[in-house]
N, C-alpha and C positions, 0 to 999 in steps of 0.2 A: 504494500500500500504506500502512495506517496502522497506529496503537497503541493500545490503548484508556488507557485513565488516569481515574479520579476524574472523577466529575462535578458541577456543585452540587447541593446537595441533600440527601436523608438519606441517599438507597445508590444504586446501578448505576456505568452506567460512561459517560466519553464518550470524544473521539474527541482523537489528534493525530498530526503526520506523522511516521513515519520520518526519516533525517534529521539534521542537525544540534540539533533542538530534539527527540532522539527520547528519552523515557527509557531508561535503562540502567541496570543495575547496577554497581554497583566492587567490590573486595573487595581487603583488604591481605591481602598475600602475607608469611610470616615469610621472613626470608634462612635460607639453610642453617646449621645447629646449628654450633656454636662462634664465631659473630662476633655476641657480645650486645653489649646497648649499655653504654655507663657510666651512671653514677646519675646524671651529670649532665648528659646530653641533655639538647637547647635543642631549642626551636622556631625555627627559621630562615624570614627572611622578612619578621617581621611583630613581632620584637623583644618575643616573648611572655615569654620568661625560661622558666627550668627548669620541668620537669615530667613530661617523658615518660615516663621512664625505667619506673618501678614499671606506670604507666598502661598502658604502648602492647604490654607482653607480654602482656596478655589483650585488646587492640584487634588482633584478627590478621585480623579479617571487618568487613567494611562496604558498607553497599549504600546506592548514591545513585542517583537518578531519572534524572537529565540526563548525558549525555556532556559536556558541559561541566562537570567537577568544580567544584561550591562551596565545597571545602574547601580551597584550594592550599597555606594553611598548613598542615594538618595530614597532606599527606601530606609535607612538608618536615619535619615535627616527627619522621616513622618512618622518614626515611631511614638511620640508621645502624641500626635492627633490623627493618625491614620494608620491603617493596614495596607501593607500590600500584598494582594491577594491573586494568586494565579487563577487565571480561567482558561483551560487546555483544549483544546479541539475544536475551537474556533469559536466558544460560547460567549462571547464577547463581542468581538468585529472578526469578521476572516478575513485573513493575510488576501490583501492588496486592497483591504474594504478601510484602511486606516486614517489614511490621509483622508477621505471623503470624510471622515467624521470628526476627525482636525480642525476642516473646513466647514462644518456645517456646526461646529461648537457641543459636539458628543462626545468629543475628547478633549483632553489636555496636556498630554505628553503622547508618544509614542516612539517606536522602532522603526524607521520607514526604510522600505528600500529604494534606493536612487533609479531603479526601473520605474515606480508608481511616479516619480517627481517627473520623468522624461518622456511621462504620455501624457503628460500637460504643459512641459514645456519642452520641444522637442532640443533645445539645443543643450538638455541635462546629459542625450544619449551619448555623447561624446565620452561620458563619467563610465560608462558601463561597457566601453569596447575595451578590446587583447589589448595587453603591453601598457596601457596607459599608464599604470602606476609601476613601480618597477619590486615595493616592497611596503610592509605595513608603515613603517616611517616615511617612504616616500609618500605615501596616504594624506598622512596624518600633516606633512611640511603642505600639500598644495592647499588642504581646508585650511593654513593659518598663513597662507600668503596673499598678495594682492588680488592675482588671477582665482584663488579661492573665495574668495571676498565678494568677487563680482558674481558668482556662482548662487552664495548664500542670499546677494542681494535679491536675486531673481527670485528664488523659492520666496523669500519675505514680501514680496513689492507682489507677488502675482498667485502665489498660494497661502498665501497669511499664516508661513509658517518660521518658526526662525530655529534654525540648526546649531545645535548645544557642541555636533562634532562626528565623526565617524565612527563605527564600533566594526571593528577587523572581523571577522567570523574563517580566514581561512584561503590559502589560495588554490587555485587551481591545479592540478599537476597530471599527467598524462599516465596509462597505466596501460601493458601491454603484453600480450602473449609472445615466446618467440624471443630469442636475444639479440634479433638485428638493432645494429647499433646505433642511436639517434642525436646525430651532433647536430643538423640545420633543417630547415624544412624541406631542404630536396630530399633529407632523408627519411620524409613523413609520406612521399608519393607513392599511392596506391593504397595505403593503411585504412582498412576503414574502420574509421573510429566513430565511434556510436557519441552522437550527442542526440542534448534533449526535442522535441520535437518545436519546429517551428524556424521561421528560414532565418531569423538574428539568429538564433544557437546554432543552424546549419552553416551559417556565413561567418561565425567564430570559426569553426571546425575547417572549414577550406582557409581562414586565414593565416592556419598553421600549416598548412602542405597538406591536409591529409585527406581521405575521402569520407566526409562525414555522412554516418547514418542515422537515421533517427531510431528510435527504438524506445520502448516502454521502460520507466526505471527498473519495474518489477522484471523483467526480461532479461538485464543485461548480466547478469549471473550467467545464467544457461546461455545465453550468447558467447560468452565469452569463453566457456567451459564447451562448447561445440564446434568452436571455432566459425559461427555467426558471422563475425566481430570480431577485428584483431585488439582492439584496444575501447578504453572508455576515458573520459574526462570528468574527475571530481577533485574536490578538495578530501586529503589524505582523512580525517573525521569520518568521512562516507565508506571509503572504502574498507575503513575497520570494522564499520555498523552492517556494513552489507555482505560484507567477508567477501570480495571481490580478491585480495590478496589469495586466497585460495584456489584463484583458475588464471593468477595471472604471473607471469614470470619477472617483470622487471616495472619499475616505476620512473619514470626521467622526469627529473623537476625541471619542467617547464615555468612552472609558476606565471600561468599566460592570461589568467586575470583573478587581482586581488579581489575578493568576495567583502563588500562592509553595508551595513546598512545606514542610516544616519538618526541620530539621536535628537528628538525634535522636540521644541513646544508651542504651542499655539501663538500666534502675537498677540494677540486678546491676553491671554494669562500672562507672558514677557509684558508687555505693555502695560500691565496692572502692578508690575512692581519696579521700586525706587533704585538707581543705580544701585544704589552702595546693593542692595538685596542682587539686582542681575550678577554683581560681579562675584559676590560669593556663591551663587547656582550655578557661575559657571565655572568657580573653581571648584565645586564639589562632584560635577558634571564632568569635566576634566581628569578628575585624580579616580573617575568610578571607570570611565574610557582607559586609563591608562592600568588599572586592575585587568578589565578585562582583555585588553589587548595581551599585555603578558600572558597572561593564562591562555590563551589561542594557539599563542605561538610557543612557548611551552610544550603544549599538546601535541603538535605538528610535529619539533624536534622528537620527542618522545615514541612520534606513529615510526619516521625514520628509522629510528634503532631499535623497534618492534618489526617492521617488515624485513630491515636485513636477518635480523634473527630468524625469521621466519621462513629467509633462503629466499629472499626477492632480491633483485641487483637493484641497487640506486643509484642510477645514473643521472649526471647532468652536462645538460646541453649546452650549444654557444648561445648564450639567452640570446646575445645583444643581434645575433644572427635575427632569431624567430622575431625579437621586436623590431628591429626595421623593416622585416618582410610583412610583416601582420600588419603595421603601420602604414604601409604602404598600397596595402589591399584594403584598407578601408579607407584612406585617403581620399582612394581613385573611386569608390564605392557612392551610392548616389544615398547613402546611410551619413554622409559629412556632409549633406548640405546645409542644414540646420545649423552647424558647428563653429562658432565665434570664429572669425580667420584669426589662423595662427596660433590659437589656442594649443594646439599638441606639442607645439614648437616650445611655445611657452613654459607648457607642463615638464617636457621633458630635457628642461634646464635649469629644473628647479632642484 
């Protein structure tokens, strides 16, 4: 069984597993009437200093992607007037339904993915193609630079939302039967590599060299295990949930697109609190991103020296090869029209 989620590109949707790595909604829960907070609620945790207090009585709803909350501080920040309370299987909003409720004032925070922001504004799609980012800090450097800036501004000025920062979830990396050796994308020619269905996840998959197939997530086991399908595309999290490492021989980090969602809150609620309060949400917001990004990447290193044990090869390729050649194919692609001029150029001298 899977979930759909965002996919690159301008609009549709692709594919990911139930699960540990399943999106979810959260939502903060108020405590029962008479136990408010004092004015001088702290953020606990993460030594953000005062702010809650005014803030967090109109923060009573939030919705985030992942079961593994990216906030940890800031549910530590509404312990003394609020719960946060998971809602699992979509009983809340369903994953892509979040920003609409952002927007229509049914929410107050959530987990968005940069897919939902680029079917309403197409020039976000640029954020969701191959190579663009090169690693979770290069990520995290373009949301605090100028060309980031002008990104945020769009979501603020045209979805009434304003971005707290990016949350890492995991990158991409290539997984393959077979021990032919994968140094550039000529070396991908003929491979057909199963990606998710829909022609942005097909048009990722040719912009690595390879012969992308579509296929059911539920499928690509036996796919792979029949020889289907020489290869699949997921973040290393997936293939341990799925136990795909068991019908596949080698894994090449590619790492050909960083997975993040973005951490959001309504400008209604931003808009309703006093500098000095935004800047401490955003530094409690900041040091909760920066928990969770650790812990991601963490995890990744760790899949690494769990699949070599497990007698897979980890191989890595000439990235810088696969990112000019994927850059290059979506350049010439009629997927860049939308795309600030120069903006790649930008990104990728940062």
């Amino acid at each position: 069984m899977e979930r759909t989620i965002g996919r690159p590109g301008q609009s549709g949707t692709g594919v990911f597993p139930q699960g540990r790595n399943r999106y979810e909604p959260f939502a903060f829960a108020p405590r029962p009437y008479g136990r408010r907070a004092s004015a001088g609620g702290r953020f606990s945790g993460h030594g953000a200093g005062q702010a809650c207090a005014a803030l967090l009585r109109r923060l009573l709803r939030a919705g985030y992607s992942r079961r593994d909350d990216p906030a940890p501080g800031l549910a530590d920040c509404v312990a003394d007037i609020a719960t946060l309370e998971p809602y699992y299987g979509g009983n809340l909003f369903k994953q892509g339904t979040e920003l609409v409720a952002l927007q229509r004032g049914n929410l107050e925070m959530g987990n968005i993915a940069p897919q939902d922001i680029s079917n309403q504004i197409p020039a976000w799609s640029v954020l969701t193609s191959a190579y663009l980012f090169r690693d979770a800090d290069h990520l995290r450097t373009f949301f605090d630079s100028d060309v980031g800036a002008e990104f945020k501004k769009m979501a603020e000025e045209q979805l009434g939302i304003h971005i707290l920062g990016p949350t890492y979830f995991g990158a991409r990396q290539v997984g393959l039967r077979g021990d032919k050796e994968i140094k550039t994308p000529a070396d991908m020619a003929g491979i057909k590599l199963r990606m998710p269905g829909g022609d942005a996840w097909q048009f990722l998959g040719t912009s690595l060299g390879a012969n992308p197939t579509p296929m059911a997530y539920a499928e690509v086991y036996t796919g792979l295990q029949t020889g289907a399908i020489d290869g699949q595309d997921n973040p290393l999290p997936n293939v341990e949930n799925m136990k795909f490492y068991e019908v596949m021989d080698q894994i090449v980090l590619t790492s050909h697109l960083v997975g993040f969602d973005l951490l959001v809150i309504s400008k209604s609620a931003w808009d309703a609190m006093t500098p000095e309060q935004q800047a401490e949400f955003t530094t409690a917001a900041t040091a909760a991103i920066d928990f969770s990004q650790k812990a991601h990447l963490e995890r990744e290193a760790a899949l690494v020296e769990q699949f070599k044990g497990a007698g897979l090869a980890i191989n890595t390729p000439d990235v810088d090869a696969f990112r000019a050649h994927a850059q290059k194919v979506y350049l010439d692609s009629d997927l860049a029209k939308d795309w600030p001029e120069g903006v790649v150029d930008k990104i990728n001298a940062l």
